[in-house]
N, C-alpha and C positions, 0 to 999 in steps of 0.2 A: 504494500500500500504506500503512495506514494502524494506530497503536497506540495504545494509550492508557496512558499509568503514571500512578499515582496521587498525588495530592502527599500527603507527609508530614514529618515534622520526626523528625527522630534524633540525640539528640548532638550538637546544634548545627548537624548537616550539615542544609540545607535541601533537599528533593526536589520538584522544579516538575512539576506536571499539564503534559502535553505531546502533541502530536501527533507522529506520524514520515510523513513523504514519502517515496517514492522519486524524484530527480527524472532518475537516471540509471541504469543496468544494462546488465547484457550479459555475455557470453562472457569481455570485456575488462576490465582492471584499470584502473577508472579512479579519481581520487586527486587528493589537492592541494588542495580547489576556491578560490578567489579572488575574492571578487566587487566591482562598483563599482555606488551605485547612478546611473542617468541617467533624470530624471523619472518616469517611469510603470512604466521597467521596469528589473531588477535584469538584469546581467549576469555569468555565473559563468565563471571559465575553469576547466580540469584536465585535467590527465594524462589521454592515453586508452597503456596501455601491456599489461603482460603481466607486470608485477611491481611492488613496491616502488621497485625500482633496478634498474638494471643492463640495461634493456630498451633495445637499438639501436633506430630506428624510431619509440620514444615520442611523439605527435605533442601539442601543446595545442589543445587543443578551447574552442568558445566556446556556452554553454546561455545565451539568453534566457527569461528570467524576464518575469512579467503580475505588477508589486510586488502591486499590491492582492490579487490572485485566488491567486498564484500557479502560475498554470498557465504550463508549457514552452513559449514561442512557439515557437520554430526550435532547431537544435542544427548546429553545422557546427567544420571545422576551423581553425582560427586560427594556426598557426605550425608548419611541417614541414619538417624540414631531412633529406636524405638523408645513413642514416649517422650521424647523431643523435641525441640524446634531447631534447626539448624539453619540461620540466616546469618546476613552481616561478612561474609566469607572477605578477607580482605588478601589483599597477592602479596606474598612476600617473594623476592627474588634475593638468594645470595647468592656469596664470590663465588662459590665453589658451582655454579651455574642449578644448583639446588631449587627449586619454585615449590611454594608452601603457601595454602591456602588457609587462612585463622580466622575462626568460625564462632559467631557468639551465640554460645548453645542458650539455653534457656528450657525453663522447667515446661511440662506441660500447661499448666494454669497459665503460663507468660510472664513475662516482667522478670523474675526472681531470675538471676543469672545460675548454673550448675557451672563454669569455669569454663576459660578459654581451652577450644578445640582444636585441633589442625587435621587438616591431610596433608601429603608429599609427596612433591613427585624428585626422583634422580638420573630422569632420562628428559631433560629437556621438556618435561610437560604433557610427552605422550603417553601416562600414565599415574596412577593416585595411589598411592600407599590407605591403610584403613583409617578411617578415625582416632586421632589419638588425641590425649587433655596436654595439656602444655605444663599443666600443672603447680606447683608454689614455686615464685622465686624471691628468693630474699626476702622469707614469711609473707609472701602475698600472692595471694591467686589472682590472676585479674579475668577479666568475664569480653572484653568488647574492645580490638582492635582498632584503629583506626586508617594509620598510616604507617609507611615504613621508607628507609631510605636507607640503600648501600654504598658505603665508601672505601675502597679496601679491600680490606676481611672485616672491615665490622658493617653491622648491621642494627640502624636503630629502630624501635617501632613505639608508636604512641597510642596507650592501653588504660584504658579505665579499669577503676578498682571497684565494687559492691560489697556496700556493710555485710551481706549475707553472706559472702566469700571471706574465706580466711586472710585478715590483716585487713581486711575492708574497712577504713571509719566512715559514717552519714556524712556527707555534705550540702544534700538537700533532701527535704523530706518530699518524698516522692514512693510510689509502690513496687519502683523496680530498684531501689534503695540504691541509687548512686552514690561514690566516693571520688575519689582524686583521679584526675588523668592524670598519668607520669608518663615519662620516657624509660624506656630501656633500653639493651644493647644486649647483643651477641657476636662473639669475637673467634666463634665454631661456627660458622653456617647454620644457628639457629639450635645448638644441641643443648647449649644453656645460656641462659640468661640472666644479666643483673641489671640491678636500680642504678639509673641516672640521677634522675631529676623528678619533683613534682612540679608543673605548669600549675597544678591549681594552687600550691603551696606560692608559686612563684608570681601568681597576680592576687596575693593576700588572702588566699583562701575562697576568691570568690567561682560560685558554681557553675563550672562549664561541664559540656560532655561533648556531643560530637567535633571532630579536630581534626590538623593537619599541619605537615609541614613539610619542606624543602630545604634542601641549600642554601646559602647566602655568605659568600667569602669566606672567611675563616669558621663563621657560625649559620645560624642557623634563621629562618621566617616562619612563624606559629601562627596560625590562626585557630580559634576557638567562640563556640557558639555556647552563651549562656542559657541555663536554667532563668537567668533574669530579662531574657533573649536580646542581651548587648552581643555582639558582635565586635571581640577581640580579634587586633592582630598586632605581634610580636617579633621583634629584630632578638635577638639571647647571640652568646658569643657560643663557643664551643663545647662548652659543658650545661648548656642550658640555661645560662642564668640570664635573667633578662636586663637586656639593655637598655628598649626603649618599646613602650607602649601606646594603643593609641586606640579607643572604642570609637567603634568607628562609626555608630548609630550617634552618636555624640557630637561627631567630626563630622558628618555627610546628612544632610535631611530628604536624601532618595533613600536611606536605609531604616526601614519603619521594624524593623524586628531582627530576628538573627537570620544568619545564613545557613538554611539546611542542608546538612551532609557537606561540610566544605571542600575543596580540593585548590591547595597551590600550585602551580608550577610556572618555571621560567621558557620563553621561547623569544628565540630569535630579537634577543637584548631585553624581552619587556618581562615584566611580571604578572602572574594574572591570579583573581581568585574565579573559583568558577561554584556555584550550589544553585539552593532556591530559594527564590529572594519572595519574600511578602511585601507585596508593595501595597495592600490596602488588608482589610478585615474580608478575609474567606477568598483571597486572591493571590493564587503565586506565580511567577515565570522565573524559567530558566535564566540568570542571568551570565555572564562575564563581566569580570569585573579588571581591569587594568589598573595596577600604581607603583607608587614608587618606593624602591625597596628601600633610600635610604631616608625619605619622609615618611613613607606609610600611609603618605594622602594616595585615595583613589583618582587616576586620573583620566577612567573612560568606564561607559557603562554601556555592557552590549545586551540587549534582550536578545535569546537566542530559541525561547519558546514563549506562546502565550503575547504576543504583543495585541493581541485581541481584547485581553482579558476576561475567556471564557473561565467557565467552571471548572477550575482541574483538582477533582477530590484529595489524590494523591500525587507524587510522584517527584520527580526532579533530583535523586540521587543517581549523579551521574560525574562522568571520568572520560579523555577528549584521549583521541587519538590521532598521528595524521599520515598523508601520504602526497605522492606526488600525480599530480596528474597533465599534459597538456601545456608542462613547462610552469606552473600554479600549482601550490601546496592546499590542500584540501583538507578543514576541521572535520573529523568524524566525534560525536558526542556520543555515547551510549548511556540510555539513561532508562528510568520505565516510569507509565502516565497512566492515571485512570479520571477518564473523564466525568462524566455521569454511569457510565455502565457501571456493572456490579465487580468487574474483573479489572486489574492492573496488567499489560502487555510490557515486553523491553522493547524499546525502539531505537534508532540512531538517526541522531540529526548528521546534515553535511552540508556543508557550507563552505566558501571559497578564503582562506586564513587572510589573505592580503586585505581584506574587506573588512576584516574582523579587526586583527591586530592595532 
């Protein structure tokens, strides 16, 4: 299935010429999506479930992507635990060419975290080792992945804690009893791991949960979406500790709430945030976001779904890939949307980057 929007410029808000995909569908709420690229082809994981939350069963699924063509090679299941819910699947890639998917299990009822999961693969990805728990590191379990970045041999990843998990303390009262996002590292390909840094500890204890981060010189760029839905972003040097802060719902009055599901990365000199943005009460679009890494001001805002401002129940956690086409580099978004129907699909936006950037 395929659309077309038109590009235009409004008040600064940019709107990119776009294509839509369906790359998934069915009866089934599927959601999340996550992808890594490996040579030739993109791999997506997500939720295949029967809600948002709260779905016993939930399984993670794995969609092969053709990078160039984008066409669905294969689609199968990837992580199923009886009794479970298995979403949230985030990619880890380390040195040792190692790809591990880390899974935020959750109990059947919902909400209450049972400990971070993983599969793995040691063949390049053409293959999944079984479900395994990741387990206590340095007295603490953590429940819910977010991001990861390899440098080296080491490998850091950004992990939320749950009072209900061991070493977990409450940071916001809430029913899926969230605690601290920290940083960890692993300096084995992922065989163990130890404590960094707490980010929450590091903007005064205040309540975030979904996160992200990149590179940036010698250190590092954090973004984090509150429980109080400010929308933090962070310059920290090397060992996490923060430099220079900046709420960015505070700084900018296009940002009415936090950014769901965030994702950073650099390309081609610029920096970008990319989630879903609420720009009114019961209204979200895909956005991009542009700025600058060493002010922190945003300095471009791309609508990239939703310039309509239809009804989109769900959706917008998504992660860009690209490729070359026609002598033009071409954004691919892979994200999943539920409009008014009762079901959430994965789709991929494409779009032309030079348009965009």
């Amino acid at each position: 299935m395929k659309s077309l929007i038109l590009a235009l410029v409004l008040t600064g808000v940019h709107l990119c010429a776009q294509e839509i995909r369906t790359l998934a569908s069915g009866d089934d709420y599927l959601a999340f999506p996550t992808l890594i690229e490996l040579g030739d082809q993109v791999l997506v994981s997500y939720k295949r479930g029967r809600s948002h939350a709260a779905d016993v069963g939930a399984t993670q699924e794995l969609l092969r992507l053709d990078k160039a063509t984008g066409k669905v090679l294969s689609t199968g299941t990837l992580a199923t635990v009886d009794g479970e819910i298995m979403q949230m699947g985030e990619w880890v890639r380390f040195a040792n060419g190692d790809v591990g998917n880390y899974i935020d299990a959750q109990e059947a009822q919902g909400s209450l975290r049972t400990g971070l999961a993983a599969v793995r693969s040691n063949n390049g990805g053409k293959s999944f080792g079984p479900v395994q728990r990741v387990g206590v590191i340095d007295g603490v379990e953590y429940g819910y992945a977010f991001d990861s970045i390899t440098r080296g041999t080491t490998t850091w990843m950004l992990v939320m804690t749950f009072a209900n998990l061991p070493g977990g303390k409450l940071v916001f009262k809430t029913k899926s009893q969230p605690g601290s996002v920290d940083v960890i590292r692993s300096d084995d390909n992922g065989l163990t791991w130890r404590f960094v840094r707490s980010i929450t500890s590091e903007l005064g204890g205040a309540p975030i949960n979904e996160s992200a981060f990149m590179p940036h010189g010698d250190g590092f760029i954090v973004t984090a979406r509150g429980y109080d839905n400010r929308q933090w972003l962070l310059h920290t040097d090397a060992a996490f500790k923060v430099l220079q802060k900046v709420d960015l719902n505070a700084a900018h009055d296009f940002l009415t709430s936090h950014i769901g599901r965030p994702r950073l990365f650099a390309r081609d000199g610029g920096s970008y945030l990319l989630g879903r943005n609420w720009i009114e009460k019961g209204v979200m679009q895909l956005a991009l976001f542009k700025f600058d890494p060493e002010t922190l001001a945003i300095t471009k805002h791309v609508v990239l779904d939703n310039a309509d401002k239809l009804r989109v129940a769900d959706g917008y956690y998504a992660q860009p890939y690209w490729t070359q086409s026609g002598g033009r580099t071409r954004l691919h978004v892979i994200t999943y949307k539920r409009g008014t129907e009762n079901n959430a699909s994965i789709v991929k936006l494409e779009c032309d980057w030079e348009a965009v950037e």
